[in-house]
C-alpha positions as CSV (number, residue, x, y, z in Angstrom):
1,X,11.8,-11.7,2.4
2,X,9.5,-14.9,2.8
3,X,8.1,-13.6,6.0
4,X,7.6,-10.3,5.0
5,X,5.6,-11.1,2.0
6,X,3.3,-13.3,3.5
7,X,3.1,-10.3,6.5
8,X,2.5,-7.4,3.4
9,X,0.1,-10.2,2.1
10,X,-1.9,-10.8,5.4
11,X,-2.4,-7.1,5.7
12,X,-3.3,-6.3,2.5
13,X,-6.1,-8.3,2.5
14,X,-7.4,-7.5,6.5
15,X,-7.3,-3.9,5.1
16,X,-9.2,-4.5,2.2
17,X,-12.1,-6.7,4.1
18,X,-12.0,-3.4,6.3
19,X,-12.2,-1.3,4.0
20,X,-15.3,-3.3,2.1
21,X,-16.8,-3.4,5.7
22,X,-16.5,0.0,6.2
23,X,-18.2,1.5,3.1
24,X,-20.9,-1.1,3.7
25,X,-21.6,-0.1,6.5
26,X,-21.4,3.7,5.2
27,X,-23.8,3.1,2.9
28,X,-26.5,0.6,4.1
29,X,-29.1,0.1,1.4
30,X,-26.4,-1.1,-2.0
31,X,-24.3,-3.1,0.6
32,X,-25.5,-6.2,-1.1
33,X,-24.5,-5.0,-4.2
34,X,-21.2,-4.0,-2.7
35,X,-20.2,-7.5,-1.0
36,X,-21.6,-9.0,-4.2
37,X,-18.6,-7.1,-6.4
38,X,-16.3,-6.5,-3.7
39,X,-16.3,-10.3,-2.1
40,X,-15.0,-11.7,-5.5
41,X,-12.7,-8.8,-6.0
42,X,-10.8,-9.4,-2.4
43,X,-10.3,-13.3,-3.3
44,X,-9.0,-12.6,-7.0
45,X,-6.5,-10.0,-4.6
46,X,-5.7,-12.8,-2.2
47,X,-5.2,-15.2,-4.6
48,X,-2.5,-13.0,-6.6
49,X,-1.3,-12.5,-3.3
50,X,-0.6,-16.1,-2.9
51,X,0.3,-16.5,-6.5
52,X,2.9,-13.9,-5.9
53,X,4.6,-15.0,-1.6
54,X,4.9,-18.8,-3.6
55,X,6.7,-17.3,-6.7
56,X,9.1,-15.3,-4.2
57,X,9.3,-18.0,-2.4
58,X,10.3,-20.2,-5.5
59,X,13.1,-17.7,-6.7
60,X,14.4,-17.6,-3.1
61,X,14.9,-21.4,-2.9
62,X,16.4,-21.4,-6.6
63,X,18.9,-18.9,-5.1
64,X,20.5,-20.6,-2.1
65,X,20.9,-23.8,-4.7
């Protein structure tokens, strides 16, 4: 399970930055504006990503003991 969250984790976030690239680059003139809101967006994302691989990863090792 450990694996595969961080994997689902990992690609979460490479689509989202590809997704933020690609409508910047659809739409030139508010790209600014759109790494502006979308750059703080993806790292609250990543970082409830990482809250939530370490919490599986917590209830997996209070499991096995």
């Amino acid at each position: 399970m450990l694996m595969r969250a961080w994997l689902l984790y990992t690609l979460v976030v490479i689509t989202a930055l590809t997704a933020l690239l690609a409508i910047a680059d659809s739409f030139p003139k508010p790209s600014s504006v759109l790494f502006f809101v979308g750059t703080p967006v993806v790292v609250i994302g990543a970082g409830l990503g990482a809250k939530f691989v370490r919490e599986a990863r917590t209830r997996r090792r209070t499991q096995q003991h």
